[in-house]
C-alpha positions in Angstrom: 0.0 0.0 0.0 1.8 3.0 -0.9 -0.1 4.6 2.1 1.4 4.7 5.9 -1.0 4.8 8.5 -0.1 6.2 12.5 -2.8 6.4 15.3 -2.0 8.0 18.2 -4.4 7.5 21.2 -4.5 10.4 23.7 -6.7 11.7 26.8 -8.2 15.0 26.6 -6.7 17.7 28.7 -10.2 17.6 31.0 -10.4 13.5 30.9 -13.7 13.7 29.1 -12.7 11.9 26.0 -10.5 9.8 23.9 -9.0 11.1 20.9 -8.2 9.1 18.3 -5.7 10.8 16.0 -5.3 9.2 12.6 -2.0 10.5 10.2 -2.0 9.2 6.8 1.3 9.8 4.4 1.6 9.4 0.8 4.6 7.0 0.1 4.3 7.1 -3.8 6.1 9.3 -5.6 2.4 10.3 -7.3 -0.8 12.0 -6.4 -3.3 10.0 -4.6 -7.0 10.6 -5.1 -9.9 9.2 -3.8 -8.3 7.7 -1.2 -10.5 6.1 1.4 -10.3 4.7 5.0 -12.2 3.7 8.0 -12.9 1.6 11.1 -15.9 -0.4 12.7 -16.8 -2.3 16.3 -18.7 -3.8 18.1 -20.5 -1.2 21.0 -22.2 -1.2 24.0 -22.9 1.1 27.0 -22.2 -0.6 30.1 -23.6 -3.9 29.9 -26.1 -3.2 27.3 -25.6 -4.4 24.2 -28.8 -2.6 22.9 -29.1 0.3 24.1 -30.5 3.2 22.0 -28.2 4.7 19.3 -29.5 8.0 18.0 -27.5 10.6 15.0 -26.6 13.8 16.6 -25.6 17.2 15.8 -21.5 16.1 16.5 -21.7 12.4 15.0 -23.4 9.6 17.3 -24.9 8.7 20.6 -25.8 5.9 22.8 -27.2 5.9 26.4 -28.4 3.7 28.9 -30.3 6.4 30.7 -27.3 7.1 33.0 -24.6 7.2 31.1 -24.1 7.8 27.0 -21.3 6.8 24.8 -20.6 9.5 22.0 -19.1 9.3 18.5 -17.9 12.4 17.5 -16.6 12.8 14.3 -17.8 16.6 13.2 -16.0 19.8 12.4 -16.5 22.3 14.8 -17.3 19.9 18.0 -14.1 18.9 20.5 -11.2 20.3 18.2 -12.1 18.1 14.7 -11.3 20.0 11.9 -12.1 17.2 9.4 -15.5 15.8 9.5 -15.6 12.1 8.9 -17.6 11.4 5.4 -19.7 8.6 6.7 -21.2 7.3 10.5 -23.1 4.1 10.5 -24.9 2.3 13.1 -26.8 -0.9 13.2 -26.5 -4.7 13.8 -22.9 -5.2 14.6 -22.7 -8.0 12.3 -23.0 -5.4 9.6 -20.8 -2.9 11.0 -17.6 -3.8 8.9 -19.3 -4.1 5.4 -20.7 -0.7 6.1 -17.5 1.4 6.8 -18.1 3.4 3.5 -21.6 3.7 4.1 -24.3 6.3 6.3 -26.6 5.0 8.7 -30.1 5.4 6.9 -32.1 5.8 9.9 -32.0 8.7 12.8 -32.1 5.7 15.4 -32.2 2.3 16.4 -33.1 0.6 19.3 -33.5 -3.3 20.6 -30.6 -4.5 18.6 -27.1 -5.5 19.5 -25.2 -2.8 17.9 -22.1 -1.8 16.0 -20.7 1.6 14.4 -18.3 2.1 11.9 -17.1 5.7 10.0 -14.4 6.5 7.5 -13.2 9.5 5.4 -13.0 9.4 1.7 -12.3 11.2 -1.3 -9.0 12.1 0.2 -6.3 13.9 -2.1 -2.8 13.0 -1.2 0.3 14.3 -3.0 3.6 12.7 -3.3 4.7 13.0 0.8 2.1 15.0 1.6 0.9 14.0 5.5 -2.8 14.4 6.2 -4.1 14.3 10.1 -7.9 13.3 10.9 -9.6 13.2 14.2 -12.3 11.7 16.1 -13.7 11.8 19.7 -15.1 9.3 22.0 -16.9 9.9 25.2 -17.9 7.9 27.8 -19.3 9.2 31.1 -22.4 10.6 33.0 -24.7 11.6 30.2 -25.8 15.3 31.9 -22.2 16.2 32.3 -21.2 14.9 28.8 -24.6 16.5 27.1 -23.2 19.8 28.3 -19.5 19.5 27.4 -20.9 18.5 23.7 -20.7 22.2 22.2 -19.4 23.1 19.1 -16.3 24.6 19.1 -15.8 28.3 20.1 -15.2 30.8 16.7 -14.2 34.1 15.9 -15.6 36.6 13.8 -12.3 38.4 12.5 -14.7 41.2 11.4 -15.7 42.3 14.5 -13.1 40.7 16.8 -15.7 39.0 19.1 -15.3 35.2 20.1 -19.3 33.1 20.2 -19.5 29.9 21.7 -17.4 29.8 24.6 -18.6 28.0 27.5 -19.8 30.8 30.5 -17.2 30.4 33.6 -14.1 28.3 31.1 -10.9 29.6 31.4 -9.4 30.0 27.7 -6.2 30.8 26.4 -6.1 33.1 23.2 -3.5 33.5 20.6 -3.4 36.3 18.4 0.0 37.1 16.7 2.8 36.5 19.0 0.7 37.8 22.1 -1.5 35.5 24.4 -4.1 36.0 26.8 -6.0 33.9 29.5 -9.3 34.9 30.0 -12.5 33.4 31.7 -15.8 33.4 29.5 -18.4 35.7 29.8 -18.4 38.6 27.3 -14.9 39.1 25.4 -13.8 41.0 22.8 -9.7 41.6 21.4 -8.8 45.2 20.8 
């Protein structure tokens, strides 16, 4: 395969989720196109098997009513800035012939489940390295819900960040200088 593949598993900073970082490098000496990849399991929530699976705003979710398990793979949510092309869920029999493929329903429920997601129509040139991301969350399903914001931006127009979480401490880079500030109303001047 004239592709290399590296994952790196990491912990985020808060111990909320795992982030699965995926670097790809062109090992030809020509352009790659079209360029595909992906990966599917087996998943439960505890000791649930079938617990509900529903598509969300950031990728996927399951919960047991306590606790939920989330997928996410979209830009803007937990630092991805590559959103994965496809998210499927179903009976985890399936999940591995349906890497390349979208779940076709908003739910499921009553089945013993498995996922699976990939990114496609990549474009690699000759060395080029390409990184792509994905989160995983595990934990108590209020706290989780509310750490499950998209990503802070900034208008450059008007210098004002949206998004941040009230009461976060954030650090900000502009230029060479940095700031620390706590969320509330900000604006750069």
């Amino acid at each position: 395969d004239p592709v290399h593949y590296r994952g790196v598993n990491e912990i985020s900073a808060d111990g909320n989720f795992g982030i699965l970082t995926y670097y790809i490098r062109n090992l030809s000496g020509e352009k790659i196109t079209n360029y595909k990849f992906g990966a599917a399991a087996d998943i439960k929530i505890g000791s649930r098997d079938s617990a509900p699976i529903a598509k969300t705003d950031y990728g996927i979710s399951m919960t047991d009513g306590e606790n939920t398990f989330a997928l996410i793979g979209k830009e803007g949510y937990s630092g991805i800035s590559t959103s994965v092309s496809t998210i499927w869920f179903g009976d985890y029999r399936n999940a591995r012939s349906n890497v390349y493929t979208s779940a076709s329903s908003d739910s499921l429920t009553g089945t013993d489940s498995g996922a699976s997601y990939s990114w496609q129509n990549i474009t690699l040139e000759p060395g080029e390295i390409k990184e792509f991301k994905l989160c995983l969350g595990i934990g108590d399903t209020e706290k989780l819900e509310s750490l499950l914001k998209p990503d802070a931006s900034i208008n450059y127009a008007d210098e004002t960040l949206t998004g941040l979480t009230p009461d976060s401490i954030y650090r900000i880079t502009v230029g060479t200088d940095e700031f620390t500030v706590t969320a509330g109303s900000l604006s750069i001047s």
